[in-house]
N, C-alpha and C positions, 0 to 999 in steps of 0.2 A: 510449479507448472500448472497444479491445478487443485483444487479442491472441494467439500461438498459446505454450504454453511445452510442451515436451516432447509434442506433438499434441495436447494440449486447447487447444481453447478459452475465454479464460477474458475474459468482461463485467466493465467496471469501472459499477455500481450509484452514483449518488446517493442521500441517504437522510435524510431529515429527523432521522429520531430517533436515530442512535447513540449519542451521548452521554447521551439523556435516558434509554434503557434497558441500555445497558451501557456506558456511562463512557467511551467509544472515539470516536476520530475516525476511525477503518479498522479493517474487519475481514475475513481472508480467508474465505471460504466455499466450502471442497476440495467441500463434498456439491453445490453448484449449481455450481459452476464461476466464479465471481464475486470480486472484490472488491466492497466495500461503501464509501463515502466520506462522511462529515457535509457534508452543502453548508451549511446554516448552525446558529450555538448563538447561543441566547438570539435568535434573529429576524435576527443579523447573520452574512453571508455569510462565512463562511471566508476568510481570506485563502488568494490561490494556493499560497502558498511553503508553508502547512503542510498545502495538499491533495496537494503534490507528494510532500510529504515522510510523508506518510503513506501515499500510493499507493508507494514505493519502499519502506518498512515493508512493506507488506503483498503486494508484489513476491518481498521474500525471503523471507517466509513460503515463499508459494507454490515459489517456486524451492529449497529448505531440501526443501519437502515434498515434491518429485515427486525428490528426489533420496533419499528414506527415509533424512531426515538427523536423527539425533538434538537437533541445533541449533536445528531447524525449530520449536517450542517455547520457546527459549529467549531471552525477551523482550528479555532485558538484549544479548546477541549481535543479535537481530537488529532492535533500535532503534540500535542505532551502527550494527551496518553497510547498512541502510537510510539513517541523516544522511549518512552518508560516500558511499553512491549516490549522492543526493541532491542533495551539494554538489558533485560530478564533475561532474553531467550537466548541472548550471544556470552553474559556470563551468569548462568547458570550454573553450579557444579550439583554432583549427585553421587551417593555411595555407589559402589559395583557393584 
């Protein structure tokens, strides 16, 4: 829903349209402070795994950009290391 990254605040947005106006399941938006997220295409709900995976995409954006990283742009960089977030955080195991 929401969290702090380097003192901003930053809203994660559902959004009917992304894909129907620019081709994207996530997009970061530095100027509102927001991620944005496709809840469903073509009428069907998004599966979670690729809402996750698109909200950790658009994670390292934001994280890339409050770090005035030249990376922070560079798609191909940060769609793998957003899967590679991704896949850490959903199989993760940990002692009790």
């Amino acid at each position: 829903k929401r969290f702090k990254l380097a003192g901003i605040e930053i809203n994660t947005v559902m959004k009917d349209r992304l894909i129907a106006d620019d081709d994207a399941v996530g997009e970061a938006s530095y100027r509102t402070g927001e991620i944005y997220l496709q809840k469903v295409m073509d009428g069907v709900p998004l599966i979670s795994q690729r809402q996750e995976q698109a909200f950790c995409h658009e994670l390292t954006h934001w994280i890339l950009h409050q770090m005035n990283h030249k990376l922070a742009s560079d798609e191909v960089f940060v769609d793998n290391f957003g899967s590679y977030l991704h896949q850490f955080l959903t199989t993760a195991e940990y002692d009790e």
